[in-house]
C-alpha positions in Angstrom: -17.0 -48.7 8.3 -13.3 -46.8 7.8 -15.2 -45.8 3.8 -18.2 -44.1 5.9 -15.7 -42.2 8.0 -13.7 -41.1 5.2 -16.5 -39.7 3.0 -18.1 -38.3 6.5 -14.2 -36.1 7.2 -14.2 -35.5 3.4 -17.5 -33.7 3.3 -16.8 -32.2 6.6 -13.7 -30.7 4.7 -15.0 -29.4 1.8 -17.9 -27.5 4.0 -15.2 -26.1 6.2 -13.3 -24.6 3.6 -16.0 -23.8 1.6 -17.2 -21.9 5.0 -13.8 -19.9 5.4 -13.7 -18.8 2.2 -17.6 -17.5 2.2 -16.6 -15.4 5.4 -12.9 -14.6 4.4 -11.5 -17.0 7.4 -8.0 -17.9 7.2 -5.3 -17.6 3.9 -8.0 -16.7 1.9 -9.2 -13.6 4.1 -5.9 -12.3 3.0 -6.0 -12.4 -0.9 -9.6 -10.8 -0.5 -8.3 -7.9 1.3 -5.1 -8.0 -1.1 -7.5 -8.1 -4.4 -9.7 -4.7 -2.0 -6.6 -3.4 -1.7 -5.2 -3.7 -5.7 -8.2 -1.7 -6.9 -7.8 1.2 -4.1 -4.6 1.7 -5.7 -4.6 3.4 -9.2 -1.1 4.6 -10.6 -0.1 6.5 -14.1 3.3 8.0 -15.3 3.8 11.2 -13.6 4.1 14.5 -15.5 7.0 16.5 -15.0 5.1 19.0 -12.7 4.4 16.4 -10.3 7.9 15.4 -10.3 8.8 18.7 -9.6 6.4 19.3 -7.1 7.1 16.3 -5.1 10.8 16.6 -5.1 9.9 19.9 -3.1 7.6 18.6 -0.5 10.2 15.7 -0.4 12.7 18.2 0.2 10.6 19.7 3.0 9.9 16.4 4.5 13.4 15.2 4.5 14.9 18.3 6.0 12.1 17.9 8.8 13.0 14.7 9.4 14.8 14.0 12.6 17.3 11.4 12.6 15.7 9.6 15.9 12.7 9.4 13.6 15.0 8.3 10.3 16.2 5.4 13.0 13.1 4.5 14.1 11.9 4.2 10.3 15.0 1.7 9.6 14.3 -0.6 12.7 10.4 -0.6 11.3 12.5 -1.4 7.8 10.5 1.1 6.1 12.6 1.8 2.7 9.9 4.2 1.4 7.7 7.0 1.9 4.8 8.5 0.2 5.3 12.1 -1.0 2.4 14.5 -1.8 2.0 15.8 -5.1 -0.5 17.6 -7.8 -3.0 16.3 -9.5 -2.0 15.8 -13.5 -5.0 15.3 -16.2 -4.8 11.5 -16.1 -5.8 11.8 -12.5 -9.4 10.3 -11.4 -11.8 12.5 -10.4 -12.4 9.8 -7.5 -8.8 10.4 -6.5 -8.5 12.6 -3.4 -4.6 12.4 -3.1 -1.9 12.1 -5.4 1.8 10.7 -3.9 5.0 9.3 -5.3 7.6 7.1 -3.7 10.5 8.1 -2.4 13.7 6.2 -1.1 14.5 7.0 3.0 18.0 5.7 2.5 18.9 7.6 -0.9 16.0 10.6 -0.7 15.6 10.4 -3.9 12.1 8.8 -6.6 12.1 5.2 -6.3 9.8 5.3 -9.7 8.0 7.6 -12.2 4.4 6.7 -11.3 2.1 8.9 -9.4 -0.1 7.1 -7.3 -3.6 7.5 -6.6 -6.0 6.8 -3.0 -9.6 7.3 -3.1 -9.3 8.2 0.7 -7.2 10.4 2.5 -3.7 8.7 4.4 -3.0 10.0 7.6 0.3 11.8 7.8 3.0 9.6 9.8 0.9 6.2 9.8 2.5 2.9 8.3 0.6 1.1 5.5 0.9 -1.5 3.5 -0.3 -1.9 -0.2 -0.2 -4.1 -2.6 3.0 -4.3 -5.1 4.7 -2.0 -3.0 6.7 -2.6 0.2 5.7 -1.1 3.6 5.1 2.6 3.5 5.2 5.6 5.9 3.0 8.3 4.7 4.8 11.2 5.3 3.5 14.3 4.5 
């Protein structure tokens, strides 16, 4: 009797999980929308114009910034923003914006990689991607 009750909760087991993971229920919901999320996000060494270009709109940004808003970014512990810049020939043709990272603490490029979305961000919204710690999209 306890061997059919065992096979019985065993298969009733391997269906459930089997059922979560065919409609993205539970821990594995999350690594689908992290693996959706990985191949949104394209990134290639920026040129030296888009450097230059987004240490100026970072410049702008960071002078517009008011320090209620810098305070309400630190209690959020957002150490990053996303920085507009140009396109560069590497760029996708899918790409519709080009960013790079920049540090809210030190205002200065976290890395040397421009980063590519397929959709537009919305300026001051909070994302999250993949690799990368939380984000405010600033400009």
């Amino acid at each position: 009797m306890r061997g059919g009750i065992i096979k019985f909760a065993a298969a009733i087991v391997c269906i459930a999980l089997g059922m979560s993971f065919a409609f993205a229920l539970g821990p594995e919901h999350t690594n689908l929308r992290v693996i959706q999320t990985q191949t949104m996000l394209i990134r290639h060494k920026a040129t030296e114009e888009q450097r230059r270009v987004a240490e100026n709109n970072a410049k702008i940004f960071f002078s517009q910034l008011k320090p209620e808003k810098k305070q309400e970014l630190k209690k959020k512990k957002v150490r990053a923003v996303l920085i507009r810049t140009t396109r560069s020939r590497e760029t996708s043709p899918a790409a519709r914006e080009v960013r790079m990272r920049y540090s809210v603490e030190g205002e200065s490029l976290i890395d040397d990689y421009a980063y590519e979305f397929e959709t537009p961000l919305q300026a001051g919204t909070i994302t999250k991607l993949t690799g990368i710690d939380s984000e405010y999209v600033g400009m």
